[in-house]
N, C-alpha and C positions, 0 to 999 in steps of 0.2 A: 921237739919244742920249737925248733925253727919254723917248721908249720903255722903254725898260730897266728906269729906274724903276718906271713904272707896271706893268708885267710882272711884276717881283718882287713889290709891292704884291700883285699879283692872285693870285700862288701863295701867298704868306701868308696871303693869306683864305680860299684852296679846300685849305685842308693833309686830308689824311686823318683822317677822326675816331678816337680810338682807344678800341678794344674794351671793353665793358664787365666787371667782371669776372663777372655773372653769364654771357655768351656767351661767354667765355673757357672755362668751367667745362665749357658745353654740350660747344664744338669737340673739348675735351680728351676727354667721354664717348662721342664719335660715335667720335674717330679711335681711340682704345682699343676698343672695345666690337669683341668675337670677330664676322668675317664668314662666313657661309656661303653658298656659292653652289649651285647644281642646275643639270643642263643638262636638264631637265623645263622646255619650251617654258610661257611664262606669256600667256596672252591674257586683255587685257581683255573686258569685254562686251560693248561696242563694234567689237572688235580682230576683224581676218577670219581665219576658222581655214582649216584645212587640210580638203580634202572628204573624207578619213575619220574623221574626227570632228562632222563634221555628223547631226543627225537625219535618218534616211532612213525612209521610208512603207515597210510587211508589203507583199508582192504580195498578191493575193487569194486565191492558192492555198492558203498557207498559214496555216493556221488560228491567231486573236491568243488567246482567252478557251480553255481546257482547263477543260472541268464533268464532273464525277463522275455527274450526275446520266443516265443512260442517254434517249437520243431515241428516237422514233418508230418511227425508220430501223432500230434495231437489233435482231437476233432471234436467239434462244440456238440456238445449235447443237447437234443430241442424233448421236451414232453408235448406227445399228441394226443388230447383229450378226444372223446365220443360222446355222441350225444344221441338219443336214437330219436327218430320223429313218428307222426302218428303213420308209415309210411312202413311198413315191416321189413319192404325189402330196399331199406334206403338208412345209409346212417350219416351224421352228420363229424368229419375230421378239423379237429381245430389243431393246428400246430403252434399254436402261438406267434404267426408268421405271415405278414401282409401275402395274400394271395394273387389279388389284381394290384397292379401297380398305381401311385397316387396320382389325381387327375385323369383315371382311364374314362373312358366315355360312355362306358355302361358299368352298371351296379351289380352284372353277373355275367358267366359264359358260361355255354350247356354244349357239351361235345354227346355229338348221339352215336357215334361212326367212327374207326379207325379214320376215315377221309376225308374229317372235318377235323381230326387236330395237325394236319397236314395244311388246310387251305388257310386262303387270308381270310380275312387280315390276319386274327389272330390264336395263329399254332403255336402248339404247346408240347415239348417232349414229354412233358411228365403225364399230360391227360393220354397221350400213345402207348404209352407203358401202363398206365390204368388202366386201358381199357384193353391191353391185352391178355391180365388176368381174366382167368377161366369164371366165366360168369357175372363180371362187371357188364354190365347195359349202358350205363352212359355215367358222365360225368360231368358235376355242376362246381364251378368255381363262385365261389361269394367274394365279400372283399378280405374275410380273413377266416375262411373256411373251406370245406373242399366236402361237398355232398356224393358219394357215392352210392348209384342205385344198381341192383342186381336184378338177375330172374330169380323165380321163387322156386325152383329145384335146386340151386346150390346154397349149401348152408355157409352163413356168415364164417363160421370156425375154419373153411376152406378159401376164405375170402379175405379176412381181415388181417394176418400175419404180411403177405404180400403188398397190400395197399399202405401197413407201418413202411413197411422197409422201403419201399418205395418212397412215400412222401418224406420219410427221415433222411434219405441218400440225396434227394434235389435238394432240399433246405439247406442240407450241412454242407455240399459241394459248393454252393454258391448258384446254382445254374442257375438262369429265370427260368420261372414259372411261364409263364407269357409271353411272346414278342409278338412285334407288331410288323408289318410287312405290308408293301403296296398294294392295294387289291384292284389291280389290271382288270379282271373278268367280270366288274361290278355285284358280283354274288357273294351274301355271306355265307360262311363256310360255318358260322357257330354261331347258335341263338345267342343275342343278349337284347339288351335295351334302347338298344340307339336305333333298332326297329320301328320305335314309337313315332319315329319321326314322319312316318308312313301310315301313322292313323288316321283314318277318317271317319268327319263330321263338315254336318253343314257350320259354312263361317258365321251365320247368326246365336250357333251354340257355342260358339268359343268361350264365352263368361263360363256358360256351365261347365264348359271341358274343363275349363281353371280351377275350379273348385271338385268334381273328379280325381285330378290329376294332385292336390294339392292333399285330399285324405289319403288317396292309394301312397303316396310318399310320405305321411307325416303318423299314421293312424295304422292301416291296415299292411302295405309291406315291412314293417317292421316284426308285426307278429306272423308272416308269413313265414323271413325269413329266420324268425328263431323257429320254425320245422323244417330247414335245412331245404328254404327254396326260394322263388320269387314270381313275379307278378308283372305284365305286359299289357298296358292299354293300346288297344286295337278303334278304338272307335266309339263312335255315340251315335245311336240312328233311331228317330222314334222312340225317344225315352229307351230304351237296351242300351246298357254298359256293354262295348263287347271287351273281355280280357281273357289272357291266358295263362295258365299258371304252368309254372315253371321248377325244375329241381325236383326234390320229394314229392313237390304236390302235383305236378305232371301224372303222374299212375298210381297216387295214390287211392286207394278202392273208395274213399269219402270226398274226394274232391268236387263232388255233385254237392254232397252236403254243407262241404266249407262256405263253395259259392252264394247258397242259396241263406242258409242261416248268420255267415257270419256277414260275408263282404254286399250281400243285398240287402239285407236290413240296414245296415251301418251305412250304403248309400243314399238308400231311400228316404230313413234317417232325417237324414242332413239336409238332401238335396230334393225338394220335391218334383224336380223335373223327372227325376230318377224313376224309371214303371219299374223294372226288372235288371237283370245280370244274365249275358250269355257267354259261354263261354266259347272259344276259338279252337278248335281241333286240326290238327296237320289229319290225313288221310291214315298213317300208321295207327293215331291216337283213337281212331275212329273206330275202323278195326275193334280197338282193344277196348272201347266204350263198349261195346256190341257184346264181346264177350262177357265182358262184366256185369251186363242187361241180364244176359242170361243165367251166367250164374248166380244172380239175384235173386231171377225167377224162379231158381231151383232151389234157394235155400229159404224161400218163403214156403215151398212146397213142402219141405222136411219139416220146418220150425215155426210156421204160421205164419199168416200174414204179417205180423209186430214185427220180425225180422229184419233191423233195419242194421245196414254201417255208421261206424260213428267215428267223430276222430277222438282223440285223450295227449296228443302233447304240448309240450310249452309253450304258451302262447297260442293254443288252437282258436280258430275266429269262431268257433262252436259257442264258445264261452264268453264273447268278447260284449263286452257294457257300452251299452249306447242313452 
């Protein structure tokens, strides 16, 4: 029974202490105070997450850093279109890529000879390497074209992979096409235009020459040169145009024909001082008329007299409206 006592004593001492009123105050702002809950999982820093939300390492395939800046590795892509001309064994390469440089001084260069893209003024690596393909004859630059003619025993299919890879590798490299060089020995080394300056006529026909000179640039080399070629005024003597054609139409087997139906009517035309059109032959060229004489002669002899050449490409002067 003495127990008891002491009992109560001891709960009188440990009674609960009561709340102060500042924690009174707290309790009242917790249990008031608006709850919002998320079921947006919360992990500590500590706390183990889930493995897709873990940082995972690039495999190596796929590339971490994207730079603007162009690599080593990488090389511009050019498309080289074809064109053929009335010219069977001449085709005509457009790369899409200024060929002669702007402000050159002629409107074409004609390499006939590995030793002409060598001299001045102006030699060319990439005509050197054309013209070292097996069966390349020579090489006509335009202002954004590049005429390649052959002989007529190698067929184009041996011809044309070589002349891609080639004009593709100078474009994409960068190289020029062209350079230009002192010409010491006063000889041009590569047919072009600046030839003309070397025409002659008498100075009382200069009016006429002006008017000449003014259709072959505005009228007739245009449609020359869409058959992958061009055109050289040589002179005026006694009513005779003399001119020389150039590119495709240098050997091409109708170039009698172009002259006489397209480019001498269309002078004459116009101009009536105009009697005739002759054309200008180098000694090689002459040669190779002669043969072509003949073999005319011969395939009149098979096929009848009617047997004539004719041209058929774009822009042929065959066709051309006066």
């Amino acid at each position: 029974m003495s127990g008891k006592p002491a009992l109560r004593s001891l709960a009188k001492a440990l009674s609960r202490p009561t709340a102060s009123p500042s924690s009174t105050c707290k309790c009242q702002r917790l249990a008031t105070a608006p709850r919002h809950f998320s079921n947006a999982p919360q992990h500590t820093p500590i706390s183990s997450t889930s493995r897709r939300l873990r940082p995972t390492l690039q495999p190596l395939s796929q590339p971490v850093i994207r730079s603007s800046v162009p690599t080593t590795q990488s090389r511009r892509t050019i498309f080289i279109q074809t064109e053929t001309t009335p010219n069977e064994d001449a085709l005509k390469f457009k790369p899409n890529h200024t060929i002669l440089p702007d402000n050159f001084p002629s409107t074409f260069l004609e390499y006939l000879s590995p030793r002409s893209t060598l001299a001045p003024p102006h030699p060319s690596p990439l005509a050197a390497q054309l013209l070292s393909v097996d069966g390349v004859t020579s090489v006509f630059y335009g202002k954004d074209y590049i005429t390649i003619t052959k002989d007529s025993a190698t067929p184009w299919a041996h011809v044309r992979p070589e002349v891609y890879s080639l004009i593709t590798e100078a474009v994409t490299n960068g190289q020029p096409i062209v350079n230009t060089v002192e010409n010491k020995t006063g000889e041009d080394g590569q047919g072009s235009s600046s030839s003309e300056v070397e025409a002659t006529y008498d100075p009382e026909d200069e009016e006429i020459v002006g008017m000449i000179q003014e259709l072959l640039e505005t009228r007739i080399r245009p449609a020359i040169q869409e058959d992958g070629g061009d055109i050289e005024f040589r002179g005026f003597h006694e009513g005779q145009v003399m001119l020389k054609l150039r590119g495709a139409c240098r050997t091409c087997d109708s170039s009698t024909v172009t002259l006489k139906n397209g480019i001498e009517s269309m002078l004459m035309h116009y101009i009536d001082e105009v009697k005739g059109v002759q054309q200008v032959m180098d000694q090689e060229e002459e040669i190779a008329m002669k043969e072509f004489a003949k073999f005319e002669e011969k395939l009149k002899a098979q096929k009848g007299p009617d047997a004539v050449a004719s041209t058929g490409g774009n822009g042929s002067l065959d066709h051309a409206t006066v």
